[in-house]
N, C-alpha and C positions, 0 to 999 in steps of 0.2 A: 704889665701892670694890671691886679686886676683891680674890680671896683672903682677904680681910682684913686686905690687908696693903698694896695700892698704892691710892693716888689720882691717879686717870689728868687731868691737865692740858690737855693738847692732842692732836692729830694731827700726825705728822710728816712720814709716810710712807704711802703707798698705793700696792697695787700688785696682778696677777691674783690673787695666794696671798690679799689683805686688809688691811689695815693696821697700821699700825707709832704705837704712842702715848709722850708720856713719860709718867711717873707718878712719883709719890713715894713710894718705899720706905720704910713707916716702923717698918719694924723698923733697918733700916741706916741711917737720916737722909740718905738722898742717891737723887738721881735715877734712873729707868733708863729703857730703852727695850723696850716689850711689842712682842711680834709678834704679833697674835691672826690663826691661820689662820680662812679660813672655813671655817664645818660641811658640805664635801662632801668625798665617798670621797676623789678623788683629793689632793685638798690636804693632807688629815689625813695621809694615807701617805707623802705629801713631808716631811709635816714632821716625822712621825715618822723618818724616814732622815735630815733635817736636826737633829736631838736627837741621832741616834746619834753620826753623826761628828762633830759640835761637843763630846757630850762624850769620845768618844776623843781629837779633836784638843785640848782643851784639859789632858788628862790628861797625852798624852805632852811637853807643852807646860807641865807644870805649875808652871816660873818665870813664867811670860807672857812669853818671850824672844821669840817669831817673828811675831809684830805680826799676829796671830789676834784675833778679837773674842771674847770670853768669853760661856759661857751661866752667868748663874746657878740659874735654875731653872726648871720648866716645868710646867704644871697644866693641867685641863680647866675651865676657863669657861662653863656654859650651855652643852656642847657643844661652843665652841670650843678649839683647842688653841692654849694661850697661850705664847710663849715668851720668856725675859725676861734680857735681854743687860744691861751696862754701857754708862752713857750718852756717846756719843760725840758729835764734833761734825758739823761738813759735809761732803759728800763733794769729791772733786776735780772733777766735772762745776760742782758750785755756784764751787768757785774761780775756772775756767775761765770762767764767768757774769761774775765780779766782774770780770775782769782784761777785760772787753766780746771774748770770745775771741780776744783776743791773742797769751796766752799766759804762761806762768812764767818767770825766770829758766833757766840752765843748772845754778846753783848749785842751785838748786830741786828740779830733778828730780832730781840726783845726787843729792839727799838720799832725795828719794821714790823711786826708782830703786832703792836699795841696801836699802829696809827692803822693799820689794814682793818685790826677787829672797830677800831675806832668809827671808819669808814661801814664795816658790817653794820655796826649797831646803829649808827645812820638809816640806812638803808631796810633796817628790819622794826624801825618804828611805825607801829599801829597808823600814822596819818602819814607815812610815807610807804612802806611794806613796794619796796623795789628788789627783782632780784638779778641779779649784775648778771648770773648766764656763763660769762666767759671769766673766771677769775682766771689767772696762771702769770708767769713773771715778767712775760711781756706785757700785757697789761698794767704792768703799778710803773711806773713813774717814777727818778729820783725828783726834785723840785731843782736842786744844786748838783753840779758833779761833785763836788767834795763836802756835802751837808749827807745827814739820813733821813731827812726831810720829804718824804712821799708822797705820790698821789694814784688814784685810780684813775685809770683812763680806758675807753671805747666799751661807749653802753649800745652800742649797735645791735649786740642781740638779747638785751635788757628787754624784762617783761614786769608789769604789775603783779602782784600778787593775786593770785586769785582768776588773773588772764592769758595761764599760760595755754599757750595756746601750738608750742613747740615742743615736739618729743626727742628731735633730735638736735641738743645743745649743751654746750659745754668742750671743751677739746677735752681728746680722749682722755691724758693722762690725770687729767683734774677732776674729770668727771664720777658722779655723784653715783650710789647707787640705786638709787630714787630712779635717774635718768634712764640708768644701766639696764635696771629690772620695768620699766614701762610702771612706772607708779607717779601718784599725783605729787609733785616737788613744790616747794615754800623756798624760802628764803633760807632755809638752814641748809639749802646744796652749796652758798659759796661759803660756809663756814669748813666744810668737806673739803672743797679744793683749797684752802688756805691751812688745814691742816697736813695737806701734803706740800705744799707751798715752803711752809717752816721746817719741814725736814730737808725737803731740796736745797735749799737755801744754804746748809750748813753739810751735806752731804757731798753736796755738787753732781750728785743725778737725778731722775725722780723717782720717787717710793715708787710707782705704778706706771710702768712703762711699757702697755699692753702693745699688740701688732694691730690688734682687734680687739671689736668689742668682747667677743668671748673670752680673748687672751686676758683683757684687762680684769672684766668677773675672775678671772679666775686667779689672778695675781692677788684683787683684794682677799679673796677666798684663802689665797695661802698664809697671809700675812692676820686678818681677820676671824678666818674660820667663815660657817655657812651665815646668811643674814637671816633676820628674822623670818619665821615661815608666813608671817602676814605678809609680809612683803614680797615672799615668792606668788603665794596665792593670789594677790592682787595686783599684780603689775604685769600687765600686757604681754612682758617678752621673758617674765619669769618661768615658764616652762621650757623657754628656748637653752638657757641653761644650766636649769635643776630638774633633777626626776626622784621622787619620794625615795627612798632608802627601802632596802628589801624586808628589812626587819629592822625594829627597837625605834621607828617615825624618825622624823626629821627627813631633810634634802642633803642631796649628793650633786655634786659636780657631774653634768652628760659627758664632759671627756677627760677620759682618765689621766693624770698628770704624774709625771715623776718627777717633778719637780721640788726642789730643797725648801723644807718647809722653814721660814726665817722667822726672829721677833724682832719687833721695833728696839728691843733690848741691844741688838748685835749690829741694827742696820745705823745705830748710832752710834755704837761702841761706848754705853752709857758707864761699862766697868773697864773697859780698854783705850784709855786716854780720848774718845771720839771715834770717827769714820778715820779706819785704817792706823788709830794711834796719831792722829795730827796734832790733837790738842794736850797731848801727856803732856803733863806740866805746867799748863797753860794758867796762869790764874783767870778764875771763873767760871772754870770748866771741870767744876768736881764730881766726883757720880754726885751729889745733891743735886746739881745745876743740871745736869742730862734727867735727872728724876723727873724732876720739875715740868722740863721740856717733853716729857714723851708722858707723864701725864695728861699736860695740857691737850698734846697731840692725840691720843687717845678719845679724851673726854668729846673732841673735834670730828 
């Protein structure tokens, strides 16, 4: 029993910060899910900055309009710091599991598509400007197992706008080039990872599935081409992997790649029924509807 007030059932979740249990609230008669940080400096001070913004974000939030995960309450446990959300159900990586990484629908993601950026524009409003850090598909949350009803959850390495104060954030496959090339990041790196996010999603692997950091520059590189030369110029670890071009300006990749140069055109199968021909036939899956989608994804 903790608090005196939950009875913890299972493990759900495990992760560096600790784990994640349900319990049964029995003042409220309904389920939740505990975060119990573990008892060192650093975790506690995470978690303490993850209390903060979840309850400013759920305050300025305080319809439940922007598909944010709620804290209920938060306490010290034997030391550790507990924190105690609404019980939600699977994430998107476990859907992604079930479908043998296939893939979702188009209809699918436009649904999840629209409440995530929903959740962004939350998030990147001028008297909130919060930046989530960790998008990717364990992070979103269904609300129901059989609804498409979502949410965001673990602002652990959530920072303000304007206080970032970490260089090394985001998992690697999601990660920003902002992060990548050592430059100043906003709010616009989880719009990045949720444009990989929505190809994942319908793919069922990820666009960017680096070993390393270099690996990864260099995969967006393939699929992208070079990034802006401001960007190389001003970010910290942009010379680590570009080096000016011998002739005619612009930057070159430092290591040399034989790797198949792809488009987001072929990684969808935007004229070949989908990823691998899955969806030939499919209503709602026209080359219009892939346009659509790998516009957006582009524009992202």
């Amino acid at each position: 029993m903790f608090n005196e007030r939950y009875l913890v059932s299972s493990v759900i979740g495990k992760g560096s910060f600790g784990q994640v249990v349900k319990a049964w609230d029995q003042h409220q008669s309904d389920y939740v899910a505990i975060k119990i940080i573990k008892s060192k400096k650093p975790f506690l001070q995470q978690a303490k900055s993850e209390i903060e913004l979840l309850q400013f974000l759920n305050q300025k939030d305080s319809m439940d309009q922007a598909c944010i995960v709620r804290l209920q309450e938060h306490f010290l446990f034997r030391g550790h710091q507990c924190l105690v959300f609404e019980m939600l159900s699977y994430n998107l990586y476990d859907l992604l599991r079930h479908t043998n990484f296939k893939g979702v629908s188009l209809n699918l993601i436009r649904k999840f598509g629209k409440q995530i950026l929903k959740a962004l524009c939350f998030l990147s409003l001028r008297d909130v400007a919060v930046i989530h850090c960790d998008l990717k598909p364990e992070n979103i949350l269904l609300r129901h197992p059989k609804r498409s009803a979502i949410k965001l959850i673990d602002f652990g390495s959530s920072c303000r706008e304007g206080q970032t104060v970490y260089s090394y954030i985001q998992s690697r496959f999601y990660r920003s080039p902002e992060v990548l090339l050592g430059c100043p990041y906003s709010t616009t790196i989880d719009m990045w990872s949720l444009g990989c996010i929505l190809v994942e999603m319908h793919t069922g692997e990820p666009l960017f599935s680096g070993q390393d950091e270099a690996d990864q520059v260099s995969k967006i590189h393939d699929l992208l081409g070079e990034p802006p030369a401001s960007m190389i110029q001003s970010g910290t670890k942009g010379s680590r992997y570009f080096c000016p071009k011998r002739e005619g300006g612009g930057y070159a990749l430092r290591t040399e790649r034989t790797s198949k140069q792809r488009s987001l055109n072929e990684i969808l199968g935007v004229e070949s029924g989908g990823p691998d021909g899955r969806q030939r036939n499919e209503p709602n899956h026209s080359i219009s509807d892939y346009l659509r989608l790998k516009d957006l994804v582009m524009k992202m």
